[in-house]
C-alpha positions as CSV (number, residue, x, y, z in Angstrom):
1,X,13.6,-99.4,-10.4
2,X,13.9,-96.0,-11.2
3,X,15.5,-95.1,-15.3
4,X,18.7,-93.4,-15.1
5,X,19.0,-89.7,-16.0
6,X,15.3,-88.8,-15.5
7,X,14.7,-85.0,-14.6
8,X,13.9,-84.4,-10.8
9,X,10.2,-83.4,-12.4
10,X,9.2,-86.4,-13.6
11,X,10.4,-88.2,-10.2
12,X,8.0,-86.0,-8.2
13,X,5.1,-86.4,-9.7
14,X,2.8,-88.9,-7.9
15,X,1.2,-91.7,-10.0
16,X,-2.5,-91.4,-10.8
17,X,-3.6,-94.5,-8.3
18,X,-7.0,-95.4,-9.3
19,X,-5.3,-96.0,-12.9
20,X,-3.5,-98.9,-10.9
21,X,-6.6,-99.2,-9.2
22,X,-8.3,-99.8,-13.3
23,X,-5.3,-101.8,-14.3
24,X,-5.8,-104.5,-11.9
25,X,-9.6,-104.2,-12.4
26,X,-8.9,-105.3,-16.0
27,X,-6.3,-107.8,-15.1
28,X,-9.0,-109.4,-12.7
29,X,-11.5,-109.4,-15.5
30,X,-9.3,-111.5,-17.8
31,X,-9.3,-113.7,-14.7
32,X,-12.7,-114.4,-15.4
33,X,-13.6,-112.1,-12.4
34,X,-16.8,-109.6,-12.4
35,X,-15.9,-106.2,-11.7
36,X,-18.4,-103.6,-10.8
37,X,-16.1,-100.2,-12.1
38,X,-16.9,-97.0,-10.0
39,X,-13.0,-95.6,-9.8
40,X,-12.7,-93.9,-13.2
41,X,-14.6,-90.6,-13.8
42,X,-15.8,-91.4,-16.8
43,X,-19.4,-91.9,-18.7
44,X,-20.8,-94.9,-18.8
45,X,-22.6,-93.8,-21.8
46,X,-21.2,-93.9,-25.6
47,X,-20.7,-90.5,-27.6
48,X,-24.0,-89.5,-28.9
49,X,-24.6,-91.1,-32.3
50,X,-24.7,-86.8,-33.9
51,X,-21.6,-86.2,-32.4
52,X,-20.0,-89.8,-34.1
53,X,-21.6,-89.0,-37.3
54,X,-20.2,-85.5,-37.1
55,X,-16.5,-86.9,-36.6
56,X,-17.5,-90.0,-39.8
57,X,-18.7,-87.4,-41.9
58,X,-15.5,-85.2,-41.3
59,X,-13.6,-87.9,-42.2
60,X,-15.4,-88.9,-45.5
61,X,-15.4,-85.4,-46.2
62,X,-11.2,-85.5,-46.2
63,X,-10.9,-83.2,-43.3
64,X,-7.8,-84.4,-41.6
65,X,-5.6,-82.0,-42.3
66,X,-4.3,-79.0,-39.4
67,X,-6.4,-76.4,-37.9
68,X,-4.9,-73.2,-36.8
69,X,-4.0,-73.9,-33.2
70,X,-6.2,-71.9,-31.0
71,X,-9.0,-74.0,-32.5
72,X,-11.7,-75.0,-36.0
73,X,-13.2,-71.1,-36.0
74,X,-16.2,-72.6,-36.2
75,X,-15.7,-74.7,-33.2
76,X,-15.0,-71.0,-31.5
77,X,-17.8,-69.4,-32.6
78,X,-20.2,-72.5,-31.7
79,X,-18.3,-72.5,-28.0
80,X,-19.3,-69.0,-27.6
81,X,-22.3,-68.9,-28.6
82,X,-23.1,-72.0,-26.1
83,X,-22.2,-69.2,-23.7
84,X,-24.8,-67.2,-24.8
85,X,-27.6,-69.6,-24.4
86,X,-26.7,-71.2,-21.3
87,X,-25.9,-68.5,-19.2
88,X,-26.7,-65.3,-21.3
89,X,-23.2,-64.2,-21.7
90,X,-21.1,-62.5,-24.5
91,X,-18.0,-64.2,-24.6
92,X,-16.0,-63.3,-27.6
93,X,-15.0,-66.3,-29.9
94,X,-11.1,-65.3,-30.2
95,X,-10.9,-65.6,-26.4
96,X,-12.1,-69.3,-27.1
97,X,-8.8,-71.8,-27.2
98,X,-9.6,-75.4,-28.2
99,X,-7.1,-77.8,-26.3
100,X,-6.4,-81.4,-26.5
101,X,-8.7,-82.1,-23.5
102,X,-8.8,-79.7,-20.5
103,X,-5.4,-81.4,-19.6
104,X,-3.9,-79.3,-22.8
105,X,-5.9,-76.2,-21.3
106,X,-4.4,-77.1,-17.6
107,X,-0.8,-77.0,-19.6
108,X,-1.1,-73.9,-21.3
109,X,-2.4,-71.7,-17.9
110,X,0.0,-73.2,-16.1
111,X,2.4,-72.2,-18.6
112,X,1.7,-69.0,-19.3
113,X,0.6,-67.9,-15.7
114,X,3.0,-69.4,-13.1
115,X,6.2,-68.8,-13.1
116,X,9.5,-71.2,-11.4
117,X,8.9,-71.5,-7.7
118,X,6.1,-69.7,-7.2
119,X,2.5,-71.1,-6.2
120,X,-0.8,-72.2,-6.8
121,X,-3.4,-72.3,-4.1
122,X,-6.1,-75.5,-4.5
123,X,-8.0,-77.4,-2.6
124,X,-7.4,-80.7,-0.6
125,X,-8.5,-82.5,-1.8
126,X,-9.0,-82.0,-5.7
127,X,-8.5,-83.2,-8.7
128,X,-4.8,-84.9,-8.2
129,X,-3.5,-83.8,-11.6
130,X,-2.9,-80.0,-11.2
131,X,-0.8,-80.0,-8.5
132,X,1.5,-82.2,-11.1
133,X,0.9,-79.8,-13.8
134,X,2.3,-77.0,-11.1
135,X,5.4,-79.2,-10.5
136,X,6.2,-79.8,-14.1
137,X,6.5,-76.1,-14.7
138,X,8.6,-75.5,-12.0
139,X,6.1,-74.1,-9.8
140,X,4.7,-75.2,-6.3
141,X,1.1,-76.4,-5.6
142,X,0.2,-75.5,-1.9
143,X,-3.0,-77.4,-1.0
144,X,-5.2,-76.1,1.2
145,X,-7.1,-78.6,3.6
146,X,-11.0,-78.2,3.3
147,X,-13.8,-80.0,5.0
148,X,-17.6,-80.2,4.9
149,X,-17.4,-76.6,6.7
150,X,-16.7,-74.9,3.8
151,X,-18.1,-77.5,1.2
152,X,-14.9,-78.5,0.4
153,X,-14.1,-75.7,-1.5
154,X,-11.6,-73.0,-1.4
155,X,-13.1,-69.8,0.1
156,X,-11.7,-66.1,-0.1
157,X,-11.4,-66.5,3.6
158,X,-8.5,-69.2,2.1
159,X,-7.3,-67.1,0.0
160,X,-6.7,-63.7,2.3
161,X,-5.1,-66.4,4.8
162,X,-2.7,-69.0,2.4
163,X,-1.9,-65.7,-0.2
164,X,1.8,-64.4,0.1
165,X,4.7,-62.7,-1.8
166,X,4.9,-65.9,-3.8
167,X,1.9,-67.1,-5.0
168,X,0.2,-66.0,-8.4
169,X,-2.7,-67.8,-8.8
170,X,-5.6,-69.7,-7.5
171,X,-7.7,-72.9,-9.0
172,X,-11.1,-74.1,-8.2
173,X,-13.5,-76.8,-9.6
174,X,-17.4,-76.1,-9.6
175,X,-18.4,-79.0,-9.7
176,X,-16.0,-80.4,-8.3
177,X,-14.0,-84.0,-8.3
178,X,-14.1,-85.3,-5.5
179,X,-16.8,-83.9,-4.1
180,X,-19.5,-83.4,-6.7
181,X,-19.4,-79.5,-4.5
182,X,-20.6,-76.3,-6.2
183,X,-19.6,-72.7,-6.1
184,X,-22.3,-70.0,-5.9
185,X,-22.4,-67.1,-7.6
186,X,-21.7,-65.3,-4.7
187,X,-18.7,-67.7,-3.3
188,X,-16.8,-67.0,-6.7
189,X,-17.5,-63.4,-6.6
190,X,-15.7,-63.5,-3.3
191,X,-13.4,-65.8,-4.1
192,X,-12.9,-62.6,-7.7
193,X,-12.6,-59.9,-5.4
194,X,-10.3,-61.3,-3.1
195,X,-7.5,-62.7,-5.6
196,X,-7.6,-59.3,-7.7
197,X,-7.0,-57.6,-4.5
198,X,-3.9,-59.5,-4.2
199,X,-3.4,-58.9,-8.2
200,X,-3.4,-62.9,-8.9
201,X,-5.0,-64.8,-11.2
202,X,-8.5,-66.7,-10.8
203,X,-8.7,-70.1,-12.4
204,X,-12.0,-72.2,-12.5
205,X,-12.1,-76.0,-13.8
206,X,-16.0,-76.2,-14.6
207,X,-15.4,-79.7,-17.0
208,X,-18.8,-80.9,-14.9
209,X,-21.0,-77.8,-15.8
210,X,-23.6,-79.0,-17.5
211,X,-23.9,-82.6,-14.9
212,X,-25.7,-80.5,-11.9
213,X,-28.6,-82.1,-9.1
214,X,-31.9,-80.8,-7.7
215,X,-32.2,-78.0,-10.3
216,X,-29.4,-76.2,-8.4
217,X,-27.9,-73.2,-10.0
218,X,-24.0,-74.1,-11.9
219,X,-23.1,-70.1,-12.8
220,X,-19.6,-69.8,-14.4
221,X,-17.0,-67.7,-12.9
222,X,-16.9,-65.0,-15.8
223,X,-20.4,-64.2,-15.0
224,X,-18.5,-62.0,-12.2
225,X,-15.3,-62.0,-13.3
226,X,-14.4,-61.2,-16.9
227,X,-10.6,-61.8,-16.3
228,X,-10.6,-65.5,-15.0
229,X,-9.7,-68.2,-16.9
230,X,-12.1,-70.9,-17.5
231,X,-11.2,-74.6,-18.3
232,X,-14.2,-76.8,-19.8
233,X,-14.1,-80.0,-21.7
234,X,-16.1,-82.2,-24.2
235,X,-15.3,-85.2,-21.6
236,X,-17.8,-85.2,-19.5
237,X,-21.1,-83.7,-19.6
238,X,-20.8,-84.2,-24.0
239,X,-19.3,-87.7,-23.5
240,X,-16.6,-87.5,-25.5
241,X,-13.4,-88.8,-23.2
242,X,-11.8,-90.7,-25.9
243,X,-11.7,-87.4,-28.2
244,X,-9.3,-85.5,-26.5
245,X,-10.9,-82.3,-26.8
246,X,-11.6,-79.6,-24.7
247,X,-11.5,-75.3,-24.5
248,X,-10.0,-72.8,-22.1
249,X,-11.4,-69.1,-21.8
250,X,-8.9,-66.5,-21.1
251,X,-8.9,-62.8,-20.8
252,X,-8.7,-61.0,-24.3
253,X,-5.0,-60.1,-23.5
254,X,-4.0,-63.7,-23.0
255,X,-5.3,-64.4,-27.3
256,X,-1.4,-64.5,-28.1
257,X,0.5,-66.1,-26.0
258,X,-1.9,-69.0,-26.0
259,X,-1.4,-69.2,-29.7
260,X,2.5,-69.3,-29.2
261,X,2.0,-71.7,-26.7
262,X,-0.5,-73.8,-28.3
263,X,1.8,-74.0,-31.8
264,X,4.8,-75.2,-29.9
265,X,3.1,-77.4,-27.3
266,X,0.7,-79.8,-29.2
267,X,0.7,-77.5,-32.6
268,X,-3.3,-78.2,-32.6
269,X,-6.0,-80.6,-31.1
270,X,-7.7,-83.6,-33.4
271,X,-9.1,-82.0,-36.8
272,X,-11.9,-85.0,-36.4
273,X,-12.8,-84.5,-33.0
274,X,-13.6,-80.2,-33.5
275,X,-15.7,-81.1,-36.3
276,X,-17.2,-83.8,-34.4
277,X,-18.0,-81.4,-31.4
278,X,-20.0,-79.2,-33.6
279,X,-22.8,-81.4,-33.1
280,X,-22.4,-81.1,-29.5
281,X,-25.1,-78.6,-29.2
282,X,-27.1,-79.6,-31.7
283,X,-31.0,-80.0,-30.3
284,X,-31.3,-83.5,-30.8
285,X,-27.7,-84.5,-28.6
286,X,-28.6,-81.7,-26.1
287,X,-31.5,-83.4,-25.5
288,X,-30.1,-86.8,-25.0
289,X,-27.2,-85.1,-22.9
290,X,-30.2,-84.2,-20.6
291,X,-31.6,-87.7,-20.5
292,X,-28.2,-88.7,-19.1
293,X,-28.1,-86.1,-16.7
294,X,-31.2,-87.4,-15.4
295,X,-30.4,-91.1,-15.1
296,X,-27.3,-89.6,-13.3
297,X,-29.0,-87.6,-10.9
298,X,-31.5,-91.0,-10.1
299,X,-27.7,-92.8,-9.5
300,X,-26.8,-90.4,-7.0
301,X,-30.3,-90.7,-5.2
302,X,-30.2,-94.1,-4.8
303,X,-26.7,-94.3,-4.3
304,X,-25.7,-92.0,-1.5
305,X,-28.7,-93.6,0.9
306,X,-27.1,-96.9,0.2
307,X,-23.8,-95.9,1.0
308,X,-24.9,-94.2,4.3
309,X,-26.7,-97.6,5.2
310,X,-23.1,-99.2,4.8
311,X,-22.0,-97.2,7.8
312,X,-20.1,-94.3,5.4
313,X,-19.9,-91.2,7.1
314,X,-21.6,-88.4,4.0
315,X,-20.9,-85.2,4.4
316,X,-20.7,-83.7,0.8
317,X,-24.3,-84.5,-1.1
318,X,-23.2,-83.8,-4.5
319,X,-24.1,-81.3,-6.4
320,X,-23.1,-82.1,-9.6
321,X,-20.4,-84.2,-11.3
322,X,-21.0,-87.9,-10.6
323,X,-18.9,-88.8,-7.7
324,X,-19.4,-89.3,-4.0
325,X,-16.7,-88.7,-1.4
326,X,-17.2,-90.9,1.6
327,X,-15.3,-90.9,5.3
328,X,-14.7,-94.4,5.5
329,X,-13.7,-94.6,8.9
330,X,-16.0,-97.1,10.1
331,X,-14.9,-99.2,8.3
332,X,-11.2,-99.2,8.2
333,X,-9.5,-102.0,11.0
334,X,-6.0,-103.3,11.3
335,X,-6.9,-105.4,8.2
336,X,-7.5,-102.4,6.3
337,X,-6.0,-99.5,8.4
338,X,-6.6,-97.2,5.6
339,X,-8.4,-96.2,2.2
340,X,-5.4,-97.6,-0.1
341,X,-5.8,-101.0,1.8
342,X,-9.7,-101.0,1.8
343,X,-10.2,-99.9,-1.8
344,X,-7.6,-102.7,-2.7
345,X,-9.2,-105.1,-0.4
346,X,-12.7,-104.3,-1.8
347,X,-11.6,-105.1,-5.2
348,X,-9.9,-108.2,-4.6
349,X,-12.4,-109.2,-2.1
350,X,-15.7,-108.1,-3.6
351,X,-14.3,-107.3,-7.0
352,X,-15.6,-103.6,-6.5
353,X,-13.1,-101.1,-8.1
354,X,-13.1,-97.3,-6.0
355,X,-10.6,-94.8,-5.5
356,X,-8.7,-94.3,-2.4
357,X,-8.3,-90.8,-1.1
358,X,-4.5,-90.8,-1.5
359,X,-5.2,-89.8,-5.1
360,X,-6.9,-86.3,-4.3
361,X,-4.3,-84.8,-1.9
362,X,-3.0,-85.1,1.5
363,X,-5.6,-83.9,4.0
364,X,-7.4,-87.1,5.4
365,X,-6.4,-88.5,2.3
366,X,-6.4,-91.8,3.8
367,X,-9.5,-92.3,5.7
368,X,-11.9,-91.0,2.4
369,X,-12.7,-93.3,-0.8
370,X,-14.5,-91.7,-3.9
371,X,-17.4,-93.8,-5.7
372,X,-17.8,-92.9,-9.1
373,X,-21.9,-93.4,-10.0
374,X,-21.2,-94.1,-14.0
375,X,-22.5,-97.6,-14.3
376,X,-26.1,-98.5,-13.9
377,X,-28.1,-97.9,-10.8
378,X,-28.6,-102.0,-10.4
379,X,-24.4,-102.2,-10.4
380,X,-24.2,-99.4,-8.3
381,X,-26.8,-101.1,-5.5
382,X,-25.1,-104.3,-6.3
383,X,-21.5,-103.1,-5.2
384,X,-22.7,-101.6,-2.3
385,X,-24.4,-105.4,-1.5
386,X,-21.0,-106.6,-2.2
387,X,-19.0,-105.2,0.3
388,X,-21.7,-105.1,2.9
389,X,-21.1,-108.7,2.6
390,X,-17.4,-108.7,3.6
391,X,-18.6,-107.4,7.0
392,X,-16.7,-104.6,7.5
């Protein structure tokens, strides 16, 4: 039963399903039950110990109190020099904005970019949450069904065809979630050239940068576009979910109103977690950051041929991220006529937790399911045993 009152935004925004998925995971392992857990994106793998020693020391140290809202200035100047080193790029630490995650970044460009009623262009599927940040500004997400044809991305073919009067502004995820898909340089150049022709704005999620396969190139967007606005987290590549923290880039004319929207909003991200991420890129955690990347690359591999053998129809290998997006097709019957009813059935069934495609848009939403790879590689071949075993 829906509260009285509630504003017609909160009524259309879609629950996140594979956090029901999770919740009756967990209620099934106070049951007593074994869950294997491959629906949350989210590391396996604690915070490196410099990173929590960084946030202990902070707090011994008594610094607990505000920082200015944009972000710690050292945190800044550390973000952009990691720009610098990884992809030889001058990125000037006041366009650096620390945000509570890159859910507080998501906020702010939707905030300051798109106005009531007009549009943002994505992909379908993607990551289900920025269409909702679109609606809850009064603004309209318009999804854009892609397939294996164009890597499940968004092209600038997309965008010269979907553009109109309306729409400001375009989003894309290298790597993305679902998909694990990558953008080359030369995609998001195209993809630069053909949203400034329509005098929009180019936004790139690249939160996975960092988690990238078969030494495959993961360029950021303002290698070719100085303009676009970048959203990166600690999340996922640094392991830090729990911290809330992540950074947005924006063009130098964009410095102040983030900082008027970041004082009103959430005033400023967790003191403790930007003196924490300073030891992000420290040599020691980069170098176990690159272990990780590693044991997640050796996931995928073992993974994705498994899956295949199940009778899973692959047509994304990923690229980076740790996810797989499978056509389940073959496997859906009037038991389980669809990906809601098989994920559900797999978890009661074979106590395997996975994400139905519902949660990533509407464009074969419900004959897809998305295997996270962030638990060991003998769980992963173990889940796969699992519901080979409910012959389906």
């Amino acid at each position: 039963m829906l509260a009285k009152g509630l504003a017609q935004r909160s009524k259309d925004i879609n629950p996140f399903y594979v956090m029901d998925i999770l919740a009756q995971a967990k209620q099934l392992e106070q049951q007593g039950r074994d869950i294997i857990h491959m629906e949350v994106g989210e590391p396996d793998f604690e915070t490196p110990q410099p990173i929590v020693e960084a946030g202990i020391a902070a707090l011994k140290a008594g610094k607990t109190h505000y920082t200015p809202a944009l972000g710690l200035p050292e945190l800044r100047e550390a973000i952009a020099n990691w720009y610098q080193t990884q992809y030889q790029l001058t990125v000037s630490p006041s366009r650096i904005v620390v945000t509570p995650g890159a859910s507080g970044a998501l906020l702010l460009v939707m905030g300051a970019l798109l106005e009531r009623d007009k549009k943002l262009l994505l992909a379908d599927p993607g990551y289900p949450c920025n269409r909702n940040f679109a609606r809850f500004v009064e603004g309209k997400a318009q999804g854009i069904a892609v397939g294996a044809d164009s890597n499940y991305q968004l092209t600038a073919e997309h965008i010269n065809k979907h553009w109109d009067d309306d729409t400001q502004l375009a989003l894309v995820a290298s790597p993305s979630n679902p998909t694990g898909t990558v953008l080359s340089r030369q995609q998001l150049s195209d993809l630069s050239t053909a949203i400034t022709a329509k005098q929009g704005h180019f936004v790139v999620d690249e939160i996975y940068h960092g988690l990238s396969y078969d030494g495959i190139d993961t360029p950021t967007v303002l290698a070719v576009d100085k303009n676009a606005f970048v959203i990166n987290s600690f999340s996922k590549f640094f392991g830090m979910t729990g911290w809330r923290l992540g950074w947005l880039v924006v063009p130098e004319q964009y410095e102040s109103v983030m900082d008027r929207l970041a004082q009103n909003l959430f005033l400023a991200s967790s003191t403790v977690s930007q003196y924490a991420a300073l030891a992000a890129f420290n040599r020691n955690t980069l170098e176990l950051l690159e272990q990780r990347r590693q044991i997640f690359e050796q996931r995928r591999d073992s993974l994705f041929p498994a899956l295949n053998a199940l009778g899973l129809d692959l047509t994304a290998t990923p690229q980076g991220a740790f996810y797989i997006y499978a056509n389940c097709s073959n496997l859906l019957d009037e038991r389980n006529p669809n990906s809601m009813a098989l994920s559900k059935y797999c978890l009661q069934q074979a106590g395997v937790a996975i994400t139905p495609g519902n949660d990533f848009g509407q464009y074969q939403a419900e004959q897809y399911i998305r295997f996270a790879y962030t638990t060991n590689q003998q769980r992963l071949l173990e889940a796969v045993e699992r519901i080979h075993t409910l012959g389906l």
